[in-house]
C-alpha positions as CSV (number, residue, x, y, z in Angstrom):
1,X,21.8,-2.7,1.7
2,X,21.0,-3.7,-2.0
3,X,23.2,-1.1,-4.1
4,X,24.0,0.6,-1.4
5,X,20.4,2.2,-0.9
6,X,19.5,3.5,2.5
7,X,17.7,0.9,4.9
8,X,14.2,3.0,5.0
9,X,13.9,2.8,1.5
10,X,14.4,-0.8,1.4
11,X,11.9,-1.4,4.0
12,X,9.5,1.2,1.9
13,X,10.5,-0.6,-1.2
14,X,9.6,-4.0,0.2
15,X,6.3,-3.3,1.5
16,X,5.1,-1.8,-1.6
17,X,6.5,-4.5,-3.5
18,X,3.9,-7.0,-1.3
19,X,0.8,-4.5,-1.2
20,X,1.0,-4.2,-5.3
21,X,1.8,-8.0,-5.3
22,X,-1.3,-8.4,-3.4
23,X,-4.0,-6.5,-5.7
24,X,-2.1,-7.6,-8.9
25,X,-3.3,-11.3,-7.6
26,X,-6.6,-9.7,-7.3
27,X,-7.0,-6.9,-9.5
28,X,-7.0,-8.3,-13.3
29,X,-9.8,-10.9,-12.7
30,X,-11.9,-9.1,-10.4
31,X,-14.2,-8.1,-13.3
32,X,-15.1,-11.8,-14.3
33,X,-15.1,-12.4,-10.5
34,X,-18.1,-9.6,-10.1
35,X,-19.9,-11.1,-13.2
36,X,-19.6,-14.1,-13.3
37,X,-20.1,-15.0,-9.5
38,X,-22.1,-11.9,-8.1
39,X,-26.2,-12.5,-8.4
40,X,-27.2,-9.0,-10.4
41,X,-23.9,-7.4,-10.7
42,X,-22.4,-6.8,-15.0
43,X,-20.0,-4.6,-16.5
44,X,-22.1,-1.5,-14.9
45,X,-21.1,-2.6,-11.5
46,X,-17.2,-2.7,-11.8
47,X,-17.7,0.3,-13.3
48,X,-19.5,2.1,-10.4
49,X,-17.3,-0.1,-8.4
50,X,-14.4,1.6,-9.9
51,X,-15.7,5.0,-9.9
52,X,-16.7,4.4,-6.3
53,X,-13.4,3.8,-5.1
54,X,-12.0,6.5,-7.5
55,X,-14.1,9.2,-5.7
56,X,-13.8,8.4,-2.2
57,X,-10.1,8.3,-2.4
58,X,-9.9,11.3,-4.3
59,X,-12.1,13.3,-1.4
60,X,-10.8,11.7,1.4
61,X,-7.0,12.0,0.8
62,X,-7.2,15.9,1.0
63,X,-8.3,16.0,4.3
64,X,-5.7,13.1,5.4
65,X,-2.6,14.7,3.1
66,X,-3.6,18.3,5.2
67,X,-3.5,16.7,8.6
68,X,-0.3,14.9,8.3
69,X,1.7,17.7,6.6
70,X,0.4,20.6,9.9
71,X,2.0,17.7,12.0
72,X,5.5,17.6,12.8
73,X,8.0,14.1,12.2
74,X,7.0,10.9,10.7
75,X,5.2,9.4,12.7
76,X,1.4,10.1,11.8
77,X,2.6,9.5,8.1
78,X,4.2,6.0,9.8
79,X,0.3,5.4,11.5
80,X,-2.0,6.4,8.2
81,X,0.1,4.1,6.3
82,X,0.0,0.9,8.5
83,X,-3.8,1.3,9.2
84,X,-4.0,2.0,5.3
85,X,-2.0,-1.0,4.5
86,X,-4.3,-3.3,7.1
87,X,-7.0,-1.7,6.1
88,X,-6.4,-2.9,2.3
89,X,-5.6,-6.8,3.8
90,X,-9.2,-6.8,5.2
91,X,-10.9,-5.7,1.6
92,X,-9.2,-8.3,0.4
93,X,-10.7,-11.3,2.5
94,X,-13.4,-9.3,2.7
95,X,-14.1,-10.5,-1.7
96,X,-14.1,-14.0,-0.1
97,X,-17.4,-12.9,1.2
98,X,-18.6,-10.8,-1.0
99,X,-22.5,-12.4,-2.8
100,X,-24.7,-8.8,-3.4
101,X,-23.6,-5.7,-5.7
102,X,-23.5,-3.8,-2.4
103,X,-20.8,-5.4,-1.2
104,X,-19.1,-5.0,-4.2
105,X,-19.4,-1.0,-3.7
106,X,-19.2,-0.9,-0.1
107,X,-15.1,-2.7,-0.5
108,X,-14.9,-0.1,-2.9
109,X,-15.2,2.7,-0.6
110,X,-13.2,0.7,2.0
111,X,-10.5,0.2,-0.5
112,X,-10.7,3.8,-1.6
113,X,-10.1,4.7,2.2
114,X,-7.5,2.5,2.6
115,X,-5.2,4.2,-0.2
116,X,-6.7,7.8,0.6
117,X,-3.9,7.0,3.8
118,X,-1.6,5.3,2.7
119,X,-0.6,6.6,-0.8
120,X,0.2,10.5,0.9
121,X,2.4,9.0,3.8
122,X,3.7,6.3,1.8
123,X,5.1,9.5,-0.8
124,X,6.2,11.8,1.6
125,X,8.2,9.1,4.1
126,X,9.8,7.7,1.0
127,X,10.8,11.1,-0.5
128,X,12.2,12.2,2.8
129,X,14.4,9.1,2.8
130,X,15.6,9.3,-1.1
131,X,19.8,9.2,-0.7
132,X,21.1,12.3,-2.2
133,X,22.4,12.1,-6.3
134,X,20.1,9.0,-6.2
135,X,16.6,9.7,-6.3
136,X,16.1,8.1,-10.0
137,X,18.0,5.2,-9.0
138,X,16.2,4.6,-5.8
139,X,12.4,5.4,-7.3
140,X,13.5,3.2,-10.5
141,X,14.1,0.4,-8.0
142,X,10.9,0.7,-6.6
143,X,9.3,1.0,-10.4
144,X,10.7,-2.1,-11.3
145,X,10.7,-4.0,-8.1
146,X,6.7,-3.5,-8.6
147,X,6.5,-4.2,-12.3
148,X,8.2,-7.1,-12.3
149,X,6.0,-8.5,-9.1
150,X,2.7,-7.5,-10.8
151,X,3.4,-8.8,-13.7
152,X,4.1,-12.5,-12.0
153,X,1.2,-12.3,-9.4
154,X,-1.1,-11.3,-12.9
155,X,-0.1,-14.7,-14.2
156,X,-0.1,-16.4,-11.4
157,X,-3.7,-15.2,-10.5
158,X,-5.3,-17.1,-13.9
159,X,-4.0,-20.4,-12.8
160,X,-4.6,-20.3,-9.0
161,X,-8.6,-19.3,-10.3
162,X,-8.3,-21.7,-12.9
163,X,-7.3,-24.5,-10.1
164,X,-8.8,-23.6,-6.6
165,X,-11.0,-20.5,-7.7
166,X,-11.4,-17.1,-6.7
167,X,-11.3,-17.2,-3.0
168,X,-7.6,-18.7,-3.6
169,X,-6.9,-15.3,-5.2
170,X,-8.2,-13.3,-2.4
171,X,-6.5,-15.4,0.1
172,X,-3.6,-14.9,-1.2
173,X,-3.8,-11.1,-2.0
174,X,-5.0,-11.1,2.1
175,X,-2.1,-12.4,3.3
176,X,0.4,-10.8,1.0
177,X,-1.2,-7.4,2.5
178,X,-1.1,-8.5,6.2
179,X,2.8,-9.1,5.3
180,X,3.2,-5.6,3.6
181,X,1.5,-4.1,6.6
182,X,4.0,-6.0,9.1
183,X,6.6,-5.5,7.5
184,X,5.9,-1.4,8.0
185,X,7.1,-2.3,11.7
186,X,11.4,-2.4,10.5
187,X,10.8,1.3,9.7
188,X,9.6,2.7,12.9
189,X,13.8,3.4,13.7
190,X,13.9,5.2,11.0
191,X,11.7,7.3,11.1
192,X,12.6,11.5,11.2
193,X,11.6,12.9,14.2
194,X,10.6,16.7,14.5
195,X,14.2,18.1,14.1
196,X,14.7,15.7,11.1
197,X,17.1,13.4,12.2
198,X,16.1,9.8,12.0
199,X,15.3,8.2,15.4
200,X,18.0,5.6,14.8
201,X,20.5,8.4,14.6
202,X,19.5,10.3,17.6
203,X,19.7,7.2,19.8
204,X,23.0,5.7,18.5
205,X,24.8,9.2,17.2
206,X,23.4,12.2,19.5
207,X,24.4,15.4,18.0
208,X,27.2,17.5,19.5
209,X,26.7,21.2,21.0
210,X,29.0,23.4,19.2
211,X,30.3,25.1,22.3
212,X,29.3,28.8,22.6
């Protein structure tokens, strides 16, 4: 791997990368989107829009972050954050159909579902995985991996609206999160099972009994 960074975080690293990709496509215009193309809808509505999403994510992650840390291994954490991830994919495509305010604040609760279960697993699988003596080097990485993917699909996203419109944008941002969301898959080897070994290791490495 890539600076000698473990394969888990790589996999985490990627996904994230295309998810944030995804939204950064999305995300800067979707106020002249909702507008501009939404019959009723102004600046109030991507405000209640955002404060929307901002509360049901806030109350529904407490309940998800408390079920997934009573169970034991990865794999719920692994589950949340692929359903979270596809979840996201479908709010996207589901702007290309967006045409009354309510939709606007029903993908907003979606949306704030979606990340309600995947931002706690997504933390606590890749904070398991961190190599020791380089956490800062392995969460910088992720930092900049992101910033420098955001910043491009923010660009992009003017032109391809500019061009082809706004359903190019969501399109795109649909499909980038259907990718993140597959690409989840690689780390199902990895993945720490109750005694805390990765499941890769206890397949290929099985532990020794120290002999009494």
């Amino acid at each position: 791997m890539p600076f000698g960074v473990s394969r888990a975080i790589y996999i985490l690293t990627s996904a994230d990368i295309l998810i944030v990709s995804a939204y950064s496509f999305i995300m800067p215009l979707f106020a002249v989107f909702v507008t501009g193309q939404i019959v009723g809808a102004g600046v109030t509505t991507v405000g209640f829009y955002t404060a929307i999403y901002w509360i049901v994510k806030s109350i529904v992650q407490v309940p998800v972050a408390w079920y997934l840390d009573k169970k034991e291994g990865e794999l719920d954490e692994f589950y949340a954050l692929i359903i979270g991830y596809f979840i996201a994919a479908l709010v996207a495509f589901g702007y290309v159909f967006t045409s009354n305010v309510w939709h606007v604040y029903l993908l907003g609760g979606i949306l704030g579902v979606a990340d309600a279960l995947g931002v706690p697993s997504y933390l606590s699988i890749f904070s398991r995985h961190l190599d020791k003596a380089r956490e800062n080097t392995e969460w910088t990485m992720r930092s900049v991996g992101v910033g420098f993917t955001a910043a491009g699909a923010g660009a992009l996203a003017g032109i391809l609206v500019e061009n082809f419109g706004f359903n190019s944008v969501f399109m795109v941002g649909g499909v980038l999160s259907l990718l993140s969301a597959f690409s989840l898959f690689f780390l199902r080897p990895y993945l720490k099972t109750k005694d805390g070994r990765s499941m890769i290791y206890q397949i290929s490495k099985p532990p020794t009994q120290k002999s009494v």
